[in-house]
C-alpha positions in Angstrom: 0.0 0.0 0.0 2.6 2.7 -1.2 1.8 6.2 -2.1 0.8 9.2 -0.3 -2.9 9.4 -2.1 -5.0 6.7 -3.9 -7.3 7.7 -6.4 -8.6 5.1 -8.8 -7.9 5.4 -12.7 -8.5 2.2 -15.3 -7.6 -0.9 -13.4 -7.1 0.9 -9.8 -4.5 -0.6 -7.4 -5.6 -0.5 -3.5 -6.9 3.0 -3.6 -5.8 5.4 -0.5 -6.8 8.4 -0.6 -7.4 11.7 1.9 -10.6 13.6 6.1 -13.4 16.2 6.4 -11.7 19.3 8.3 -13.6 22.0 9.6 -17.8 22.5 9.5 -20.8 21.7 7.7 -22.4 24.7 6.6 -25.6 25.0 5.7 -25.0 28.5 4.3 -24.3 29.2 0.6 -20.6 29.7 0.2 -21.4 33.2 -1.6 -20.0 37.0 -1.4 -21.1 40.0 -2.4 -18.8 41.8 -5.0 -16.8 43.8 -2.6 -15.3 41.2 -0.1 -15.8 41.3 3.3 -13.2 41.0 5.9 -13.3 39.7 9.2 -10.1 39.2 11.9 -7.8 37.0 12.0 -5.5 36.1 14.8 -3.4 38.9 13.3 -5.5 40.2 11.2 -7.5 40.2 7.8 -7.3 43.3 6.1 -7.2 44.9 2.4 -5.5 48.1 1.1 -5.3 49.3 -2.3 -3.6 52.4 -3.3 -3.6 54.4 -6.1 -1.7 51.9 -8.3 -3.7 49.3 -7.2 -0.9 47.5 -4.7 -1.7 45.1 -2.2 -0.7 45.7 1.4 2.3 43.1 2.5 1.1 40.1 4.1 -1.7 39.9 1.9 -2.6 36.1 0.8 -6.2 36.4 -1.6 -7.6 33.0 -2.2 -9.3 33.4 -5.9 -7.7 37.2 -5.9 -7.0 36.6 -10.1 -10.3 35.6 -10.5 -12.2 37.8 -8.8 -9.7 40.7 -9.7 -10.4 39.9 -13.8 -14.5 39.1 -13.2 -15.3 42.0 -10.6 -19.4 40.8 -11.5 -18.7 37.2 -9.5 -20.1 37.0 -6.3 -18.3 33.9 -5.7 -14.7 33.6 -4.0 -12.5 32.7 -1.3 -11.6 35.9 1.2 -8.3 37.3 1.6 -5.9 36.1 4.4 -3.1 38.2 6.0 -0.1 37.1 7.4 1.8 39.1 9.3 4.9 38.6 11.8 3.6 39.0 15.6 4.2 43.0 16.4 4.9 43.9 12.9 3.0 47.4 12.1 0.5 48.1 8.8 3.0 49.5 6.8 2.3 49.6 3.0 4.6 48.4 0.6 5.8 48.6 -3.0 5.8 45.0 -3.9 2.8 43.4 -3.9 3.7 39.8 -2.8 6.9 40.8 -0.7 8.4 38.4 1.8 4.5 37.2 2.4 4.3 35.4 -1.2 7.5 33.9 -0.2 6.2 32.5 3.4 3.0 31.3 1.8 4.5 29.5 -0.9 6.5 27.8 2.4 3.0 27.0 3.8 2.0 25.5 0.9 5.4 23.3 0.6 5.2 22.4 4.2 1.7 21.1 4.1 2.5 18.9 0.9 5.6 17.9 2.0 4.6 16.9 5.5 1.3 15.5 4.3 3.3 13.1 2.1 5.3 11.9 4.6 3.0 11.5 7.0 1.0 8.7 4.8 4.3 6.8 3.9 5.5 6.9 7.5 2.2 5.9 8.9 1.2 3.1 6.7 4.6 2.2 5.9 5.9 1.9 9.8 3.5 3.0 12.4 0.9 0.7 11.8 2.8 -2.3 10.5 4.6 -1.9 13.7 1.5 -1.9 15.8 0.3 -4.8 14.4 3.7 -6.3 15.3 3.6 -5.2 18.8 -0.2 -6.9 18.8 1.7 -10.5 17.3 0.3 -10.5 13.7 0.9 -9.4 10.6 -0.9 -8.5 7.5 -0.4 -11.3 5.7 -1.6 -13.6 8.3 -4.8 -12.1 8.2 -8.3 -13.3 6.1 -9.7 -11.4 3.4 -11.7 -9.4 5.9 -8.8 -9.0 8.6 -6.7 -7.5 5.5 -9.5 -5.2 4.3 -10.1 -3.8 7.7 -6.6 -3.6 8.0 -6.3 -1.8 5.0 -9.5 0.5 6.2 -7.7 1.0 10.0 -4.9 2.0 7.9 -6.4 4.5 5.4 -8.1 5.8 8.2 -4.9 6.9 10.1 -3.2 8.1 7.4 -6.0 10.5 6.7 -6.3 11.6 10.6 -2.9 12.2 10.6 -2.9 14.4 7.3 -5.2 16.6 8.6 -3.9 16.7 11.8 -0.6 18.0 10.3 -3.5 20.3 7.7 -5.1 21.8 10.8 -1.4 22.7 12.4 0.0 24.6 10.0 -2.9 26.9 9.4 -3.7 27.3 13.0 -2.2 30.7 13.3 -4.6 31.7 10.8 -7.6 30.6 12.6 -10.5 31.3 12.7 -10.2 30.9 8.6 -12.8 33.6 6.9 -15.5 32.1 5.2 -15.5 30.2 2.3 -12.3 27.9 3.2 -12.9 24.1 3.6 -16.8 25.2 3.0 -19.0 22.5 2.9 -22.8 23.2 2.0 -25.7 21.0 1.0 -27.7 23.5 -0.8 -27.0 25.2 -4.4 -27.1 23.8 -7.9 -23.9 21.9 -7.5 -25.4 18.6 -7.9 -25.7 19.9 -11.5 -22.0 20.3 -11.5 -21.6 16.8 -10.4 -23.9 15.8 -13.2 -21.6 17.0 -16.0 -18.5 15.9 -14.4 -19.8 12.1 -14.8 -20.6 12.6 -18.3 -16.2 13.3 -18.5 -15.9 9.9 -17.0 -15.7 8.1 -20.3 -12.6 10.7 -21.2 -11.0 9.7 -18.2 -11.3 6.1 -19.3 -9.8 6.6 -22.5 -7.0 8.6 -21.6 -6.6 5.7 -18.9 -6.0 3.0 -21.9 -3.6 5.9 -23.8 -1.4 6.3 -20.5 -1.0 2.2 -20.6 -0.4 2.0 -24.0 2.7 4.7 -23.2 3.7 3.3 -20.4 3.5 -0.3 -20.4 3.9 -2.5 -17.2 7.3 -3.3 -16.6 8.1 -6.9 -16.6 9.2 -8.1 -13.4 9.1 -11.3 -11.2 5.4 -12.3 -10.2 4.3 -9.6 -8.2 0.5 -11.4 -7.7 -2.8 -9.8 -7.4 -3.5 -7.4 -4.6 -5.7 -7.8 -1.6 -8.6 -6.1 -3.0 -8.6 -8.6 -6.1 -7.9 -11.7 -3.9 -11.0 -10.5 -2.1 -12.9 -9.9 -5.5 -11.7 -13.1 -6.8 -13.0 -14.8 -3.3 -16.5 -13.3 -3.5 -16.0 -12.0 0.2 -18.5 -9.7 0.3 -17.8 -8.3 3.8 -14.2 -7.6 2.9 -15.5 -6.0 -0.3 -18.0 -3.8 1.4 -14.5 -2.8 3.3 -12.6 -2.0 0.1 -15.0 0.2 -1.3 -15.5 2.2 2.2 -11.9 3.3 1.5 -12.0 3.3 -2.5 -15.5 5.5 -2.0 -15.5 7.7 1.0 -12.2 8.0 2.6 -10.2 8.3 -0.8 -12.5 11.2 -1.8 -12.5 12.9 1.8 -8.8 12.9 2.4 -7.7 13.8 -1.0 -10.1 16.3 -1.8 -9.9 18.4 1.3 -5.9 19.0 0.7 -6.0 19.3 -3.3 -9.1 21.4 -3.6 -9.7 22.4 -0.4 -6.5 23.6 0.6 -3.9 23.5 -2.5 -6.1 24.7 -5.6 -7.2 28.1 -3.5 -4.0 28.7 -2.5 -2.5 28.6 -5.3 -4.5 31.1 -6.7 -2.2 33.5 -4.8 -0.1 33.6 -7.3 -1.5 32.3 -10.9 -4.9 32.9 -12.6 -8.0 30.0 -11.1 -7.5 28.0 -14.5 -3.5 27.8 -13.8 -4.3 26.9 -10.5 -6.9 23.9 -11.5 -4.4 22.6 -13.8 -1.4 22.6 -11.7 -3.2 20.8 -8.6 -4.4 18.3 -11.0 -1.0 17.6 -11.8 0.0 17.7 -7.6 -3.0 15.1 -7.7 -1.6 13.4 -10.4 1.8 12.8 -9.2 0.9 12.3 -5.4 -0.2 8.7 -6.5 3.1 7.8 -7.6 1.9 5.8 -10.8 2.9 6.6 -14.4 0.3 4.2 -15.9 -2.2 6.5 -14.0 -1.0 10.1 -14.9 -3.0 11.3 -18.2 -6.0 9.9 -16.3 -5.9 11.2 -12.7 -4.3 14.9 -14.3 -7.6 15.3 -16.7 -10.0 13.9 -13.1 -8.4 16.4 -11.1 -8.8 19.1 -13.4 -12.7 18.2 -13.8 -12.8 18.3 -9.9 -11.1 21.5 -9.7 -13.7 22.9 -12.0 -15.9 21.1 -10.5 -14.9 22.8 -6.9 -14.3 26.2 -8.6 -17.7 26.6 -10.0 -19.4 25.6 -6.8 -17.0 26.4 -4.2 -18.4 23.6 -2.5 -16.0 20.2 -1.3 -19.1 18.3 -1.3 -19.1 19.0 -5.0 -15.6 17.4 -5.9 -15.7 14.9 -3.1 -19.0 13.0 -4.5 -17.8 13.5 -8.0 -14.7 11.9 -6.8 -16.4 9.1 -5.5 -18.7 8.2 -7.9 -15.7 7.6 -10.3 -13.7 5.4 -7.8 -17.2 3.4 -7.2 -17.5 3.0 -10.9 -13.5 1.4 -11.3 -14.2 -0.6 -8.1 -17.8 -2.1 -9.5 -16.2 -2.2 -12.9 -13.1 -4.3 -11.6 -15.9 -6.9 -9.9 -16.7 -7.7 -12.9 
């Protein structure tokens, strides 16, 4: 079970994925055209001068879109981050040493957020399990695919955990961040994103005809088709618990939720959707699944973008995943 996230794409391998951070809201993720500010723990504020320069410490979530399209009344608020003691002073350049410290917040979340997957389900829990006198492969197709549930499920606690961490100083986060809401039209959204799905397929086959599986010694089917193959439907039910709902919690919460907005600090919203898809992409750590998972996670970015809503991108996400994991049962 290697890899940071799972996401499935063509013939999925055991699917891991990313957990729901924040609130529900039942509230419309929607503001009027001339944002609203609210504190921070340092402070959220906004100043433009005459040549249009952002005060330093500024961080805008969406600030490119909103900036080009002043007639949306959709849009992530703006964030300020600001040494402890350091006065409003206005500056020339618009980014300043705050571009630089966000762009450190973004690596450090990634960066730890990876780790903290492969450490966890690579050591921590194969080392509990040790300490309790069994290991994996002792186990019967349902003690492996709660196994491999207990183990998504840590992973995903402990990504947030690190998630939650780093953006505590900026607590409580404006509105609009991590927004969940059950209202709006964004089932619609969803909706059109399944009609992509057979795109996704395709581009699935293209990536293995490119990239063709590397011969090497018997590497044997995984747990999730031994379990297939077995007709356990108990440890199926388990596999597609963590194929279906944790993969799309976990993973869409960082990429979307966290990642896509923030990168919008810096690049234009369609920029942004792409190069997340590609952070997607290349957090699975499989070449057979790139052209795939790069084209999903832009259609969930959209997806996300249109209706600033994680529920939006999470079921998409999950839908898709269901349909590899029924389509593999076959």
């Amino acid at each position: 079970m290697s890899g940071a996230g799972r996401c499935l794409a063509g013939r999925p391998l055991n699917p891991r994925l990313l957990p729901p951070l924040f609130r529900l809201s039942s509230k419309a993720c929607s503001f009027p055209v001339k944002a609203r500010f609210f504190p921070l723990l340092h402070a959220i504020s906004l100043c433009e001068d005459s040549t249009k320069k952002w005060r330093v410490g500024l961080v805008s979530c969406f600030k490119n879109d909103e900036e080009k399209n002043s007639l949306s009344d959709n849009g992530f608020e703006f964030l300020e981050i600001r040494p402890d003691g350091e006065l409003d002073k206005p500056k020339l350049d618009p980014l300043g040493n705050q571009g630089k410290h966000w762009i450190f917040v973004i690596q450090k979340v990634m960066l730890l957020w990876i780790a903290s997957f492969w450490f966890v389900g690579s050591w921590i829990v194969p080392f509990l399990a040790h300490a309790a006198g069994f290991s994996k492969e002792s186990l019967t197709h349902r003690g492996q695919a709660l196994y491999s549930l207990l183990t998504d499920i840590a992973e995903g606690l402990a990504g947030i955990a690190i998630l939650h961490g780093c953006l505590a100083r900026f607590r409580p986060l404006p509105p609009g961040w991590f927004c969940f809401n059950l209202g709006g039209s964004w089932h619609l959204d969803v909706g059109l994103g399944c009609l992509l799905f057979p795109i996704v397929n395709f581009l699935s086959q293209i990536n293995i005809n490119l990239v063709p599986v590397l011969t090497s010694p018997a590497v044997g089917v995984s747990n999730v088709e031994q379990s297939i193959m077995a007709r356990d439907p108990v440890a199926m039910a388990l596999y597609a618990v963590v194929v279906s709902i944790c993969a799309p919690v976990w993973e869409e919460i960082v990429f979307r939720g966290f990642l896509l907005p923030s990168l919008t600090r810096y690049m234009p919203l369609w920029c942004a959707i792409i190069v997340s898809a590609i952070a997607f992409a290349l957090a699975h750590f499989n070449a057979q699944r790139l052209l795939p998972l790069v084209f999903l996670g832009m259609v969930m970015g959209a997806v996300f973008a249109r209706s600033r809503n994680l529920l939006a991108s999470m079921l998409l996400h999950s839908l898709w995943n269901g349909f590899v994991f029924l389509d593999l049962m076959k």
